[in-house]
KOLGU-4560 file (N, C-alpha, C; in nm, 3 decimals, padded with zeros to 5 digits):
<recs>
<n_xx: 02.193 n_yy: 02.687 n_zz: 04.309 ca_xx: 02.104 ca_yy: 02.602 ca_zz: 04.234 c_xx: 01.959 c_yy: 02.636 c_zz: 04.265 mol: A seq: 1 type: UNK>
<n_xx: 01.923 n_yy: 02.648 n_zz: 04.410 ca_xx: 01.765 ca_yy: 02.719 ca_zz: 04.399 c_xx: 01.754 c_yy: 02.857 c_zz: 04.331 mol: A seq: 2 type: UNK>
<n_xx: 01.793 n_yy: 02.908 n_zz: 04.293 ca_xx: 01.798 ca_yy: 03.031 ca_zz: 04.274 c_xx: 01.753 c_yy: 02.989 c_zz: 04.147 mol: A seq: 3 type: UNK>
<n_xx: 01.845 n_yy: 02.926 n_zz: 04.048 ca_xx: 01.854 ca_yy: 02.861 ca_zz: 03.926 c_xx: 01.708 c_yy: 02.802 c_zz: 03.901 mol: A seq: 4 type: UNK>
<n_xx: 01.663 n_yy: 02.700 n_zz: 03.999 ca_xx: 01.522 ca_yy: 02.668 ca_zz: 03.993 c_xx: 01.381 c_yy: 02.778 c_zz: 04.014 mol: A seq: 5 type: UNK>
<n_xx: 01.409 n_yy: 02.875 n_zz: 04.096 ca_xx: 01.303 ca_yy: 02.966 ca_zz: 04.108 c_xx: 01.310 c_yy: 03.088 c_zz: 03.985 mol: A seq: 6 type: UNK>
<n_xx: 01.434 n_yy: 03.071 n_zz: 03.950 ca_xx: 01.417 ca_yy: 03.183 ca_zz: 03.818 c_xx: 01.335 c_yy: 03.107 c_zz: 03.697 mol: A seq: 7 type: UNK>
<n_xx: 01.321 n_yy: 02.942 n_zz: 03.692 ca_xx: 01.257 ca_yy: 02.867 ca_zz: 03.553 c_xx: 01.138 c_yy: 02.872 c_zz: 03.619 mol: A seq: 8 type: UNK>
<n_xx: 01.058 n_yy: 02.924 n_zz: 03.691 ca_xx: 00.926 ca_yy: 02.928 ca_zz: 03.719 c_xx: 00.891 c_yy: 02.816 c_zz: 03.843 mol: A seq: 9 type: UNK>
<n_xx: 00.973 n_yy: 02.750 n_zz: 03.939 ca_xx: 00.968 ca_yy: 02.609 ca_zz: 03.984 c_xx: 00.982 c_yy: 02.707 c_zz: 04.162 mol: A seq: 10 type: UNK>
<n_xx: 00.872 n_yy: 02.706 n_zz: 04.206 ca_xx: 00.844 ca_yy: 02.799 ca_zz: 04.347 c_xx: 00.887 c_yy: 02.650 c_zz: 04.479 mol: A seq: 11 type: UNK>
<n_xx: 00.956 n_yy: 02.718 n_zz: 04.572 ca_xx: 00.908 ca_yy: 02.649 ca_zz: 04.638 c_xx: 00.783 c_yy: 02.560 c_zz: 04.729 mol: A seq: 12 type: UNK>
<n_xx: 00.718 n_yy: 02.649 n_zz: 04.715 ca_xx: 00.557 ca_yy: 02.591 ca_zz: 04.729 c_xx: 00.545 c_yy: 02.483 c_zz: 04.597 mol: A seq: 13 type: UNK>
<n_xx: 00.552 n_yy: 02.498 n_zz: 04.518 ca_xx: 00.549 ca_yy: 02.387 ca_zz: 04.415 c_xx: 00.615 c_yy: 02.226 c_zz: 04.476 mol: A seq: 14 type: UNK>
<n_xx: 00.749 n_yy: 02.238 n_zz: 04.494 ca_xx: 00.809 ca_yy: 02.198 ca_zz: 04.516 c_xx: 00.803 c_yy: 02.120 c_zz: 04.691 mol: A seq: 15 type: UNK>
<n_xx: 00.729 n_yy: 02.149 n_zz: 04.758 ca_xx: 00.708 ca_yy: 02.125 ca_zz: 04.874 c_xx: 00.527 c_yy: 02.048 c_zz: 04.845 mol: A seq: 16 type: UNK>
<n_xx: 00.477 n_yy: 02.103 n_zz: 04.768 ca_xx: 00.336 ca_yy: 02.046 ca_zz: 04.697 c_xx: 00.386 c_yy: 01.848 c_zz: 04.628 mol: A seq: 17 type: UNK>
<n_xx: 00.466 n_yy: 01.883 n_zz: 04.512 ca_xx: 00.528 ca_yy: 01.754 ca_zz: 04.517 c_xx: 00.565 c_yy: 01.665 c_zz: 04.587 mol: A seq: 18 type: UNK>
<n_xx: 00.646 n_yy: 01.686 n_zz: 04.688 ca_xx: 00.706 ca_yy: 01.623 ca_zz: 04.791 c_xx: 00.584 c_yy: 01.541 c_zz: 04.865 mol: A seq: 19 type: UNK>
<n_xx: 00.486 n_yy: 01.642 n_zz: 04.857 ca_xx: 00.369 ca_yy: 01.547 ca_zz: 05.000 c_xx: 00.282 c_yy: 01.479 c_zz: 04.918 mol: A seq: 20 type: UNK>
<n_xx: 00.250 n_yy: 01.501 n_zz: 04.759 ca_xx: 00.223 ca_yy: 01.405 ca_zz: 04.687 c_xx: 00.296 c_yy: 01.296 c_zz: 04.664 mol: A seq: 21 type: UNK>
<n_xx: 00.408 n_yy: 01.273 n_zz: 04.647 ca_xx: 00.474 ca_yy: 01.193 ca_zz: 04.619 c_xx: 00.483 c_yy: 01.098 c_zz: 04.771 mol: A seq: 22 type: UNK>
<n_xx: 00.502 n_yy: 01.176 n_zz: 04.870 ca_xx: 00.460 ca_yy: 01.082 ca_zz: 04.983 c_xx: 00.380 c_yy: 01.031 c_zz: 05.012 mol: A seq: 23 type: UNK>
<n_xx: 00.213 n_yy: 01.092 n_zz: 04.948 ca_xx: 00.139 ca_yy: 01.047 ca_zz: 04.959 c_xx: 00.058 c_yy: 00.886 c_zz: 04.876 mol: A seq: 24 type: UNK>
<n_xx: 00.158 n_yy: 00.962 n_zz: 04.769 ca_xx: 00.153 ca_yy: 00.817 ca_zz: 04.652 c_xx: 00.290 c_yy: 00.704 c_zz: 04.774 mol: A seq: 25 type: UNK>
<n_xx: 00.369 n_yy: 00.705 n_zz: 04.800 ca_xx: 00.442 ca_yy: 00.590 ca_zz: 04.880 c_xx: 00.380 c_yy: 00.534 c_zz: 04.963 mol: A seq: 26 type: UNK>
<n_xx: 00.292 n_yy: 00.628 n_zz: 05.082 ca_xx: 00.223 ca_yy: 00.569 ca_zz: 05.197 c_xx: 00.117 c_yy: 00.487 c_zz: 05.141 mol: A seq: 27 type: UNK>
<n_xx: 00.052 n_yy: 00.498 n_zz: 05.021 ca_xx: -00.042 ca_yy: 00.425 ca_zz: 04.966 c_xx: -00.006 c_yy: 00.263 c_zz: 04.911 mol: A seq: 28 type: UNK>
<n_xx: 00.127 n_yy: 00.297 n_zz: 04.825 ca_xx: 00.208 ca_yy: 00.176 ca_zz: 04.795 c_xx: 00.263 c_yy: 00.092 c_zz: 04.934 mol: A seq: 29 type: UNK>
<n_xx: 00.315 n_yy: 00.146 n_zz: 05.053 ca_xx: 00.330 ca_yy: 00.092 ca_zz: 05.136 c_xx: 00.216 c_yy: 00.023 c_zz: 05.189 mol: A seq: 30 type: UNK>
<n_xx: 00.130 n_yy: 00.078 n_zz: 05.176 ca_xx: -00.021 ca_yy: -00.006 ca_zz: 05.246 c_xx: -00.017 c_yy: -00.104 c_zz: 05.189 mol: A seq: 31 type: UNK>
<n_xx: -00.008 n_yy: -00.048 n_zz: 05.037 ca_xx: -00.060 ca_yy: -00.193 ca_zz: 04.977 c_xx: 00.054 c_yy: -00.299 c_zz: 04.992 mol: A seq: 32 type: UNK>
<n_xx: 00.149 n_yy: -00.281 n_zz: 04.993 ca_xx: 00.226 ca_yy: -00.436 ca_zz: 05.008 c_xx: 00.283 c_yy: -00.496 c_zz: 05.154 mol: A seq: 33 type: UNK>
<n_xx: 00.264 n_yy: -00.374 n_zz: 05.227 ca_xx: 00.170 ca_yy: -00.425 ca_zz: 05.329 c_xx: 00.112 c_yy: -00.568 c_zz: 05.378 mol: A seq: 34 type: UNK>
<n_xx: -00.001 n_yy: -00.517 n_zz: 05.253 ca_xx: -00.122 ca_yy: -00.644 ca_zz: 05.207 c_xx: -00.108 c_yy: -00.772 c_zz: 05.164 mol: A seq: 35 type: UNK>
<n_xx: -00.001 n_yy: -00.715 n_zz: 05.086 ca_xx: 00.005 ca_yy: -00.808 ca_zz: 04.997 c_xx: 00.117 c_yy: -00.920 c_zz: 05.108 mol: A seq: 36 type: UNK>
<n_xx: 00.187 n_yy: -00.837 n_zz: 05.144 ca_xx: 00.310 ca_yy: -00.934 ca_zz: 05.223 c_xx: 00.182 c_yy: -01.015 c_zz: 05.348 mol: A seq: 37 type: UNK>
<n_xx: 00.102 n_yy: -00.905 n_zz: 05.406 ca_xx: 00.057 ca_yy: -01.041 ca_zz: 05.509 c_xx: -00.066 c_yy: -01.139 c_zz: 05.396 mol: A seq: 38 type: UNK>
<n_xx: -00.096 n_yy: -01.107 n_zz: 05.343 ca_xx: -00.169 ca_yy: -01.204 ca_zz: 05.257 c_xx: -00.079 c_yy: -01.327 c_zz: 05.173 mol: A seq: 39 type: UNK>
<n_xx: 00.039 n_yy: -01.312 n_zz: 05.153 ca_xx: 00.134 ca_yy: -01.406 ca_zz: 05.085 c_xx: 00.156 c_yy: -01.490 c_zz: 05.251 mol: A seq: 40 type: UNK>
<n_xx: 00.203 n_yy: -01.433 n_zz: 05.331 ca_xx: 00.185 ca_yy: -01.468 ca_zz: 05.461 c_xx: 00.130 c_yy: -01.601 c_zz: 05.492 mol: A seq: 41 type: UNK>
<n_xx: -00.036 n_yy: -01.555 n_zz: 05.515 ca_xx: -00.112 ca_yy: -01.616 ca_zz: 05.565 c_xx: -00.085 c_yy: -01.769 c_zz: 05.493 mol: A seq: 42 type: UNK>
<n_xx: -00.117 n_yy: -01.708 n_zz: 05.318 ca_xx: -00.115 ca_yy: -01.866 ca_zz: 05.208 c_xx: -00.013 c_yy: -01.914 c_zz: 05.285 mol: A seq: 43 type: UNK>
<n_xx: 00.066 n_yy: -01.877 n_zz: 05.268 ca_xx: 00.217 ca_yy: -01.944 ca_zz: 05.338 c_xx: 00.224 c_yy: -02.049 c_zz: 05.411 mol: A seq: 44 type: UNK>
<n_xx: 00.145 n_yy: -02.020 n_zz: 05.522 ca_xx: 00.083 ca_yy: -02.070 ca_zz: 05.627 c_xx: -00.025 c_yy: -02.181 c_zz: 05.611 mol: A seq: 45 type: UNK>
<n_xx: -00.098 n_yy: -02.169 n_zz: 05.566 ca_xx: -00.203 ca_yy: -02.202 ca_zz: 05.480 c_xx: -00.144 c_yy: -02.385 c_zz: 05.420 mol: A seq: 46 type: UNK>
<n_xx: -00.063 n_yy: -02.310 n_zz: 05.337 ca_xx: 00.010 ca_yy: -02.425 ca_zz: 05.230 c_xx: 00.063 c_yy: -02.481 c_zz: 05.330 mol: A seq: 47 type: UNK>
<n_xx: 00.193 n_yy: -02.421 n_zz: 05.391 ca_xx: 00.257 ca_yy: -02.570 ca_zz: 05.506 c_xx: 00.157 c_yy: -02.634 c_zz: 05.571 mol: A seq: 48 type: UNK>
<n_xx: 00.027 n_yy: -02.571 n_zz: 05.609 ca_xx: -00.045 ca_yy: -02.703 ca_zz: 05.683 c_xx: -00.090 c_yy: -02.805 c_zz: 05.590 mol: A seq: 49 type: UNK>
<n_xx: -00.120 n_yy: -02.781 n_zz: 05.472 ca_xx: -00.178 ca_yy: -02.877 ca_zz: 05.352 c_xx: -00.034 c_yy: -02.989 c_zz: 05.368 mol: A seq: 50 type: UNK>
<n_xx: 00.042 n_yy: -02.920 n_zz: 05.312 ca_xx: 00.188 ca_yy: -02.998 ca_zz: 05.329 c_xx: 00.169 c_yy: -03.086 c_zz: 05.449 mol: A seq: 51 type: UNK>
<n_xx: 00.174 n_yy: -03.055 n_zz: 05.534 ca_xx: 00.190 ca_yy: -03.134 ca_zz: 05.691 c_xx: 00.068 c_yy: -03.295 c_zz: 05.708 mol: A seq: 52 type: UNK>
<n_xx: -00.012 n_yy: -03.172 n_zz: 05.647 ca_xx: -00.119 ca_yy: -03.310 ca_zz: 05.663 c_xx: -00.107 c_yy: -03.415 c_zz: 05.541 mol: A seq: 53 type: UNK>
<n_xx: -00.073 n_yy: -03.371 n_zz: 05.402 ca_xx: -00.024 ca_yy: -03.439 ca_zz: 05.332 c_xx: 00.067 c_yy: -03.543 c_zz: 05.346 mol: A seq: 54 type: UNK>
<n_xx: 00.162 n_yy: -03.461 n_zz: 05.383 ca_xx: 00.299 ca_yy: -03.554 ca_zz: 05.439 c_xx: 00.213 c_yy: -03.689 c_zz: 05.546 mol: A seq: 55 type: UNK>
<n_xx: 00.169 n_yy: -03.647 n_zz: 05.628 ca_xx: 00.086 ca_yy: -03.762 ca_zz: 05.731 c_xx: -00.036 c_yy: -03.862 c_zz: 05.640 mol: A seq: 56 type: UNK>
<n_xx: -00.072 n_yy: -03.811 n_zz: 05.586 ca_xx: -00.183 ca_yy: -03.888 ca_zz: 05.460 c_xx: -00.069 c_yy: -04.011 c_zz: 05.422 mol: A seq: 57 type: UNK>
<n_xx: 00.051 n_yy: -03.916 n_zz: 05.359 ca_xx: 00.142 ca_yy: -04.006 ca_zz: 05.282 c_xx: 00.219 c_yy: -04.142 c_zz: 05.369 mol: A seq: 58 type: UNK>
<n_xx: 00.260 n_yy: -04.125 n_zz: 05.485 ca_xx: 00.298 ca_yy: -04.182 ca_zz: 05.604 c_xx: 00.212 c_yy: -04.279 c_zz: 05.654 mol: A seq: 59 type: UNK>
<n_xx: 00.064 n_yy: -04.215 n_zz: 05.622 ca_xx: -00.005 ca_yy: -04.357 ca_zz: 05.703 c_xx: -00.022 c_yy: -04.436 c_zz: 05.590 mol: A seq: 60 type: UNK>
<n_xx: -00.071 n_yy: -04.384 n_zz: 05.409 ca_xx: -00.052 ca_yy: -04.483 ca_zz: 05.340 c_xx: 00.037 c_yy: -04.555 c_zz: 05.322 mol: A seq: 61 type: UNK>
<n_xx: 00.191 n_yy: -04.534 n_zz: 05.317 ca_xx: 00.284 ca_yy: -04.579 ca_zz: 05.325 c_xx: 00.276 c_yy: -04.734 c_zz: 05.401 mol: A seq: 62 type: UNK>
<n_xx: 00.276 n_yy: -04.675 n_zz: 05.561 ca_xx: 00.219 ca_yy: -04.790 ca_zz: 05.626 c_xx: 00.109 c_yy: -04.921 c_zz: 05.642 mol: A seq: 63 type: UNK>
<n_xx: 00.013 n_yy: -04.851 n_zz: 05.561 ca_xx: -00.129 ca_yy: -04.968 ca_zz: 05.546 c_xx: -00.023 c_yy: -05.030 c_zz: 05.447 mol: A seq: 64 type: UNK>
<n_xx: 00.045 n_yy: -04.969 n_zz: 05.281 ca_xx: 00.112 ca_yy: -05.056 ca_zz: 05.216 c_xx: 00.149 c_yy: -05.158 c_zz: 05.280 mol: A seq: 65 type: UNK>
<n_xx: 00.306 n_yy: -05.112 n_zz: 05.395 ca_xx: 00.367 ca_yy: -05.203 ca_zz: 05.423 c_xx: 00.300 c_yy: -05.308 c_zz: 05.480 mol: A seq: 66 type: UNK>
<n_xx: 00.202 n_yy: -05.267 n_zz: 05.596 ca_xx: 00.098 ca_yy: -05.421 ca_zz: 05.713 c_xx: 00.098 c_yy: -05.481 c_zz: 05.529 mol: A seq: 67 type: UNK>
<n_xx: 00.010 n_yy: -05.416 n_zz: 05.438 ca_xx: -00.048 ca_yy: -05.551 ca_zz: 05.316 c_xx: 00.036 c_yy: -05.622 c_zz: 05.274 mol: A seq: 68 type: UNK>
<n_xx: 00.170 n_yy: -05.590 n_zz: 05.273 ca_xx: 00.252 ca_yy: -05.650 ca_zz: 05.197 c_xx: 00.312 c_yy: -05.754 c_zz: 05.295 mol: A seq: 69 type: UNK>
<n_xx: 00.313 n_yy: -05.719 n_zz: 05.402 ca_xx: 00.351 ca_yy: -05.828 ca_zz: 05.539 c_xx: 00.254 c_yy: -05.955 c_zz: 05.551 mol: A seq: 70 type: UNK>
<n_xx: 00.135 n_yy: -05.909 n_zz: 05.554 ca_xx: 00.033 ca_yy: -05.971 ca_zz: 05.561 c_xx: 00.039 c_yy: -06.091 c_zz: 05.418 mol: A seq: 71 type: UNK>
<n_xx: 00.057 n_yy: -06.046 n_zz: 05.317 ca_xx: 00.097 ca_yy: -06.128 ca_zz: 05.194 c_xx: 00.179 c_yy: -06.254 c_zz: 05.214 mol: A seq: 72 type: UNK>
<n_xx: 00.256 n_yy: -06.193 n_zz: 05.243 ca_xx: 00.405 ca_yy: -06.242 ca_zz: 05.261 c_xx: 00.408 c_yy: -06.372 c_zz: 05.339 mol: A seq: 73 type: UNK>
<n_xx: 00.280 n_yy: -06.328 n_zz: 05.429 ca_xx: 00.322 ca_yy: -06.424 ca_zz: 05.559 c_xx: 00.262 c_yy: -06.542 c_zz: 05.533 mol: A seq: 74 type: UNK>
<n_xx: 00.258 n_yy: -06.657 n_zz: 05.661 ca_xx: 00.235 ca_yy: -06.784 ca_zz: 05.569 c_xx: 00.087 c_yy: -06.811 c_zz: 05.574 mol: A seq: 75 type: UNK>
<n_xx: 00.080 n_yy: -06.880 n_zz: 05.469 ca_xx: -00.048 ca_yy: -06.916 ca_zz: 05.425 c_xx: -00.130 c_yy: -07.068 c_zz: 05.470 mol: A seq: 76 type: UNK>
<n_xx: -00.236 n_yy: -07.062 n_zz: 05.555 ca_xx: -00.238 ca_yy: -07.203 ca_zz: 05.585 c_xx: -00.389 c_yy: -07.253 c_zz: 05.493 mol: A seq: 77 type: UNK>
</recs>
């Protein structure tokens, strides 16, 4: 089969030229998602703390509800 390829004009130098382009185009794509993965990351991170503190926002309103509604409730002089 190389033989087959070097008789259609296709050199190994050609062929070894490709190869480190083509690696060179991957190592580039690898960088980039890379990037992209620690940057999805970080948001990631990011968002569960919004979440967390949310969740606690929600928890203490929850609670002022309940004292008001106790406080209502209770007797009236």
């Amino acid at each position: 089969m190389n033989e087959e390829i070097v008789n259609k004009g296709v050199t190994e130098d050609y062929i070894w030229h490709e190869a480190k382009s083509i690696r060179t185009k991957l190592k580039s794509v690898q960088s980039e998602l890379e990037e992209f993965v620690s940057t999805m990351s970080q948001r990631n991170k990011d968002n569960r703390a919004v979440i967390a503190k949310l969740y606690a926002e929600n928890f203490q309103m929850n609670q002022e509800i309940k004292d008001l509604k106790e406080k209502s409730n209770g007797p009236t002089t």
